[in-house]
C-alpha positions in Angstrom: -51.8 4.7 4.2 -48.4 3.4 5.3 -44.8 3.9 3.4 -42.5 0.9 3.4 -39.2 1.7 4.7 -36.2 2.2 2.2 -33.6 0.8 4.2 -30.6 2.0 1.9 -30.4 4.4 -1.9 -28.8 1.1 -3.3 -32.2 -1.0 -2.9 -33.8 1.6 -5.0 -34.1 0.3 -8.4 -31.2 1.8 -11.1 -34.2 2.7 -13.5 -35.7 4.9 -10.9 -32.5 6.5 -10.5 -32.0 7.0 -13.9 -35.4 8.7 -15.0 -34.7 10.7 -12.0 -31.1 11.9 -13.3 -32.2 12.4 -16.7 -34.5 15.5 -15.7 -31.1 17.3 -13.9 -28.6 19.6 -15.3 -25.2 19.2 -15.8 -23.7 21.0 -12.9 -26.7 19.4 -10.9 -26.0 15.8 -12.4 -22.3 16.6 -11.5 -23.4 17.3 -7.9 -25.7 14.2 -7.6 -22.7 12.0 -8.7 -21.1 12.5 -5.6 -23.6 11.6 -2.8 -23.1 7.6 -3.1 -21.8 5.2 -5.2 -24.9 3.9 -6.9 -25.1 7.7 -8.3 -22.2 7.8 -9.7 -22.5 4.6 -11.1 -25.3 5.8 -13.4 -24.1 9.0 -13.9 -21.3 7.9 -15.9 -24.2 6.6 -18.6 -23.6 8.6 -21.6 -26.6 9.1 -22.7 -27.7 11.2 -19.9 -25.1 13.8 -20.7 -25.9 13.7 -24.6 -29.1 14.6 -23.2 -27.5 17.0 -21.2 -25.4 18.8 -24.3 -28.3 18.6 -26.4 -30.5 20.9 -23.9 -27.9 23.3 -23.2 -26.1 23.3 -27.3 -28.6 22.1 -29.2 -25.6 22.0 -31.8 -24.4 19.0 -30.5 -28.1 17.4 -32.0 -26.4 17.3 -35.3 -25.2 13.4 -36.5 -21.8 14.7 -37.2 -21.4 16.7 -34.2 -22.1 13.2 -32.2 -19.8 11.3 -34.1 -17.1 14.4 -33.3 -18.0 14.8 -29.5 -18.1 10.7 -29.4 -14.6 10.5 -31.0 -13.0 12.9 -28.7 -14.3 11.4 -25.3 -17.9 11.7 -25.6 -20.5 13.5 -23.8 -19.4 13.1 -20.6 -15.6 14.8 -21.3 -17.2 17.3 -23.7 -19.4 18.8 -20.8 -16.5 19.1 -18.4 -14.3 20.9 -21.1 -16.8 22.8 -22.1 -19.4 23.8 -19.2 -16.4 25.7 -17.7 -15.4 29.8 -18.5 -11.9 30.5 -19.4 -9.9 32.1 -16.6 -6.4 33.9 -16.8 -5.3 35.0 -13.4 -1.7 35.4 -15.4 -2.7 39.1 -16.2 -1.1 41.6 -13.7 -1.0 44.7 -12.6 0.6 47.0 -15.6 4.4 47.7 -15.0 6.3 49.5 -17.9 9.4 48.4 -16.8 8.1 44.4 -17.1 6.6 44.8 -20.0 8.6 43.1 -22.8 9.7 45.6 -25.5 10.5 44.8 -29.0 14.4 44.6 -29.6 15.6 46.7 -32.8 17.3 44.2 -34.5 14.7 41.7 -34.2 13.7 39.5 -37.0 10.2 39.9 -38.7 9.5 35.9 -37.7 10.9 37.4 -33.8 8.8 40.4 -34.3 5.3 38.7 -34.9 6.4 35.8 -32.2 6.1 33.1 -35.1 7.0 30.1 -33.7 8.6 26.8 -35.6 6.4 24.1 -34.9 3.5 25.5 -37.4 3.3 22.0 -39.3 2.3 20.0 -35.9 -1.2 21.9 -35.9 -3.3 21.5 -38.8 -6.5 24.2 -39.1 -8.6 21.5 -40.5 -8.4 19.7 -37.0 -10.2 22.8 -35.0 -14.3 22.6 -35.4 -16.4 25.6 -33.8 -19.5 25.0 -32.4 -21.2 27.7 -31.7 -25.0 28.5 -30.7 -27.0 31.9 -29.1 -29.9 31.6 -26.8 -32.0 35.1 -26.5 -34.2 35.1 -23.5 -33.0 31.3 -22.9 -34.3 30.2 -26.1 -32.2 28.7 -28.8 -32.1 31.0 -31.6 -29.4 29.8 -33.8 -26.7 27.3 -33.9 -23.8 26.5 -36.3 -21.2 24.3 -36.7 -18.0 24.9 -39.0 -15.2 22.1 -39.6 -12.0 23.5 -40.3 -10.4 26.9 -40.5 -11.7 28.7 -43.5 -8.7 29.9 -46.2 -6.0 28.0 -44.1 -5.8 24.9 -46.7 -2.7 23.7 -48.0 -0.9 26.3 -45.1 -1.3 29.0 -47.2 1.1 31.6 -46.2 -1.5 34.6 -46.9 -4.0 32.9 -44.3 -0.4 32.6 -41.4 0.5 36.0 -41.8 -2.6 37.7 -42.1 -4.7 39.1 -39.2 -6.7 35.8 -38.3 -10.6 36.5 -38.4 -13.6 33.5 -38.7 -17.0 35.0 -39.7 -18.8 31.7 -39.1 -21.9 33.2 -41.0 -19.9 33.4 -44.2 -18.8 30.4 -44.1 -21.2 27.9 -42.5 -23.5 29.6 -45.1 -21.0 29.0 -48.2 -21.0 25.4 -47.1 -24.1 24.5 -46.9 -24.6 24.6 -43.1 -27.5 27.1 -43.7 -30.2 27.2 -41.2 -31.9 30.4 -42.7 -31.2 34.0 -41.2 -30.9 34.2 -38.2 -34.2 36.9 -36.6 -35.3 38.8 -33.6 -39.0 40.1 -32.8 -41.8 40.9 -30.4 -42.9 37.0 -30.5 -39.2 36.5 -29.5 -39.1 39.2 -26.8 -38.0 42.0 -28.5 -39.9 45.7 -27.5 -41.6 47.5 -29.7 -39.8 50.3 -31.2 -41.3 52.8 -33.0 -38.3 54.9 -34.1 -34.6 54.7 -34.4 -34.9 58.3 -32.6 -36.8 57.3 -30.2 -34.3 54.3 -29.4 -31.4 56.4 -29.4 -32.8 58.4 -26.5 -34.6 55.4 -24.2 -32.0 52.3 -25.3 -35.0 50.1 -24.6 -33.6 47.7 -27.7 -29.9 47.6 -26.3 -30.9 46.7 -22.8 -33.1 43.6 -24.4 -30.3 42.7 -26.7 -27.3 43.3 -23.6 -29.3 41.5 -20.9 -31.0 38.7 -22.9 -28.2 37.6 -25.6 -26.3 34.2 -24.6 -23.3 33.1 -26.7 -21.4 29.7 -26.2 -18.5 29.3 -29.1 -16.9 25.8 -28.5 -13.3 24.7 -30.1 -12.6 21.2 -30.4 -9.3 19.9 -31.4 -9.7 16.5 -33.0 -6.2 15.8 -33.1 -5.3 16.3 -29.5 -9.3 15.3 -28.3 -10.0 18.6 -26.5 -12.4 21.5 -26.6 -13.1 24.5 -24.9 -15.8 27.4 -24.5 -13.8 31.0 -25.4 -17.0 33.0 -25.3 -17.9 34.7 -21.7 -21.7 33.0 -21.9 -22.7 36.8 -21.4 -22.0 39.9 -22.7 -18.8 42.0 -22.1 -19.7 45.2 -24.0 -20.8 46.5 -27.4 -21.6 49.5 -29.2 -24.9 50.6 -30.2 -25.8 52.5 -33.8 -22.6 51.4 -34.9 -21.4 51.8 -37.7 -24.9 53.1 -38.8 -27.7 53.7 -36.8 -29.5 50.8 -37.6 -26.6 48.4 -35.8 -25.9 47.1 -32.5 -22.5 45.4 -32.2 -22.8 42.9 -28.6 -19.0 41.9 -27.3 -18.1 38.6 -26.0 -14.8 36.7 -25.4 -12.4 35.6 -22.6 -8.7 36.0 -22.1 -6.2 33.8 -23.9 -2.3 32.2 -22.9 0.0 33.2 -24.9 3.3 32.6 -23.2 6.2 31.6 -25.1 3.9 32.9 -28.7 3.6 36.2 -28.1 5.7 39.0 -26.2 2.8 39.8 -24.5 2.2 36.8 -23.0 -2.0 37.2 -22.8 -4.3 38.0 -25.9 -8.1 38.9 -26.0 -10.2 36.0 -27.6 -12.8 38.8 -29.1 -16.9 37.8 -30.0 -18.9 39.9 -31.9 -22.0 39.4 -32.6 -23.7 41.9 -34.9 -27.9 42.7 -35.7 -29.1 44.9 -37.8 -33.1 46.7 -37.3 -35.0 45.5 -40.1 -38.2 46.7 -39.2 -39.2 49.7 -36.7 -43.1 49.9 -35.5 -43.6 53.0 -37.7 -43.3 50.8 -40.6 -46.4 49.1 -39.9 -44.5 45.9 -39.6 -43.7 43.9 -36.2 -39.6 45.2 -35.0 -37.6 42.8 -36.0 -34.1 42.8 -36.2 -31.3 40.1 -38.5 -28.0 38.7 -37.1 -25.5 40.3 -39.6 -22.2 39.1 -38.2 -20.8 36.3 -35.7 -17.2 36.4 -35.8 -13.7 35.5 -34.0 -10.7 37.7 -33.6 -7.6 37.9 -31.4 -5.4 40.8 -30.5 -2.5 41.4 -28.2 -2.6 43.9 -25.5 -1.6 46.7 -27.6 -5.0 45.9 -29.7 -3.0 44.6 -32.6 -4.9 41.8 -34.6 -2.9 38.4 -34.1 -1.9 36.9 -37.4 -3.1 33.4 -38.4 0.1 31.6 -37.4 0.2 32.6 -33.7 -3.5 31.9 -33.4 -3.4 28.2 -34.2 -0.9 28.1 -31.2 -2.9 30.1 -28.9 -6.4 28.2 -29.9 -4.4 24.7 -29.4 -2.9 26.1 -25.9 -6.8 27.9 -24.8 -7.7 24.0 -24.9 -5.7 23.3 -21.8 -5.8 26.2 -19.6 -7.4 26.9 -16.4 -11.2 27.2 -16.2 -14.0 27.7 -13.6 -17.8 27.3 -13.2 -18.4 31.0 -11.3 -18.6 33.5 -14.1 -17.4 36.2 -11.9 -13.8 34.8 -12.1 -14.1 34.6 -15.7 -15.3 38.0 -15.8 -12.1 39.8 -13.7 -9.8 38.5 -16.1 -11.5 40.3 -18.6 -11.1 43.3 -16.6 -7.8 43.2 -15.5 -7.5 42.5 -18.6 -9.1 46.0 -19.6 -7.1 47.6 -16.6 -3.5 46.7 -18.2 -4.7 47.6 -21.7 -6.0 50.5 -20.4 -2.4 51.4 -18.5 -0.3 50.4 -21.8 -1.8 53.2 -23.8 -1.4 55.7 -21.1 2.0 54.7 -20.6 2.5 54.9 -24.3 0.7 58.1 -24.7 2.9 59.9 -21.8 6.3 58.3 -23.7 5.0 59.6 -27.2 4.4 62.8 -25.8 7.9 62.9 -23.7 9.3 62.3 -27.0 7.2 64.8 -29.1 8.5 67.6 -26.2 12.0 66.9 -26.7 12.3 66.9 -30.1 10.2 70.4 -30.0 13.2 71.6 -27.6 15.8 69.9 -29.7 14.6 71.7 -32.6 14.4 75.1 -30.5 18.1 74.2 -29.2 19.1 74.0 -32.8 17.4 77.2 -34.1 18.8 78.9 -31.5 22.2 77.7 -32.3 22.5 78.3 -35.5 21.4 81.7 -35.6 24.3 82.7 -32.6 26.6 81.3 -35.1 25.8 82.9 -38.1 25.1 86.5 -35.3 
């Protein structure tokens, strides 16, 4: 059997090329682009990276979603916004002495960082897309238009802490895919006992090492999107706040220069499941997605108020990413580090300050009774 020669890739034919492209990944795809021309001719077909975003957020399946991702640069765009983690490398090493302290005779809007330019971002232009693999299979996915309560710039919704639960309300607007469940068939062990769990953690260490959240924000106003969850977990806490819960953490680190004082924030993910069903039951373990939510706080672990979020989600959309996880993941702890250092620092000034008023007071005693002696 003899092969005929190939004498160049451009003599293959483009439909060859194309079935063979449509079987890659993106960061694969990405890579194959950038051998030849001919490549990266075909690569720039849409439709291989809708097939692309439909394997890895199989969201972006829904009709609206399509029309969304289509109108803000389609498939192609949305990947490279939103394939990419979040990375801060703005958060330094903790100094007191740099860190910006609030001035007494501050306005409340200079207090909370409110900014002026509230009316040029609108809530109903951010949309989350949002889906969890467990195990690398797709076990929910949802899709909320709008920020809920922020209609009509409601001033309860700007100076409020700013939380979405997008269970709530993808639920309350009909984007109900059913609850969202966990068991054997799906990987899960068998547990027999919340006692027994609590000493072995066999549950956690599923949930911690198998859980995979993505939680896209698009912008249609300004066409851009970008992933703020951290793909894997960060943390959690388990049998909390009842033994029957296991809270997993996500979330990346935030800009917030000229918003907030503190100049970074914590984009927090929590995702929350509840056991439903233990082995000595007599029914299969099984456990039900309770909460999926989106909060942001400032280094001191205050919540951020509604206002100041819309500007940090807008400026999130623009700010440096990367493909390598492990970057993402040091700004997180860094992150951690300088949090961590605050509260020390502000635990040794409190307690300066406790010590001196307790010798003030002494001082004073001690006064007054040489006066009246």
């Amino acid at each position: 059997m003899s092969v005929a020669p190939v004498e160049s890739i451009p003599s293959l034919s483009s439909d060859l090329f194309y079935d063979i492209l449509r079987r890659l990944d993106g960061a694969t795809l990405a890579s194959a682009a950038c051998t030849c021309a001919a490549l990266c001719s075909i690569s720039k077909e849409e439709s291989l990276w809708e097939n692309v975003c439909s394997s890895m957020w199989p969201s972006t399946n829904r009709e609206d979603v399509k029309s969304l991702i289509s109108s803000v640069g389609g498939f192609r765009k949305f990947y490279a916004d939103s394939f990419p983690l979040i990375v801060n490398k703005d958060v330094m090493e903790f100094h007191h002495n740099n860190y910006f302290e609030y001035p007494d005779d501050w306005t409340e809007a200079e207090y909370y960082g409110d900014v002026i330019e509230s009316e040029s971002i609108s809530p109903s232009n951010f949309v989350s897309i949002v889906d969890i693999r467990f195990k690398e299979k797709p076990i929910c996915s949802k899709v909320l238009l709008g920020i809920p309560n922020a209609n009509g710039y409601d001033d309860w919704f700007y100076n409020c802490p700013f939380q979405i639960d997008i269970l709530t309300y993808a639920d309350s607007e009909g984007n109900n895919d059913g609850a969202v469940n966990l068991s054997i068939s799906d990987g899960l062990p068998a547990i027999t006992s919340m006692e027994r769990e609590k000493k072995d953690g066999k549950l956690w260490k599923e949930l911690s090492n198998g859980l995979r959240l993505s939680w896209i924000v698009v912008n249609r106003k300004i066409k851009q999107a970008a992933n703020l969850s951290s793909w894997f977990p960060l943390g959690g806490q388990r049998h909390w706040p009842t033994d029957n819960d296991f809270v997993v953490r996500f979330g990346s680190i935030l800009p917030a220069e000229e918003i907030l004082p503190c100049q970074v924030v914590e984009c927090i993910l929590i995702m929350k499941f509840r056991v439903v069903h233990t082995e000595s039951e007599g029914i299969q373990t099984s456990l039900k997605l309770t909460e999926l939510s989106m909060q942001l706080e400032d280094m001191e672990g205050a919540h951020v108020n509604g206002r100041n979020s819309l500007h940090i989600l807008k400026k999130a959309l623009s700010c440096q990413r990367s493909k390598n996880y492990g970057d993402a993941l040091e700004s997180c702890h860094m992150y951690s580090k300088v949090q961590n250092e605050l509260k020390k620092e502000k635990m040794r000034n409190e307690n300066r300050l406790d010590r001196l008023c307790i010798l003030s007071g002494i001082a004073a005693f001690m006064t007054f009774w040489y006066c009246v002696l």
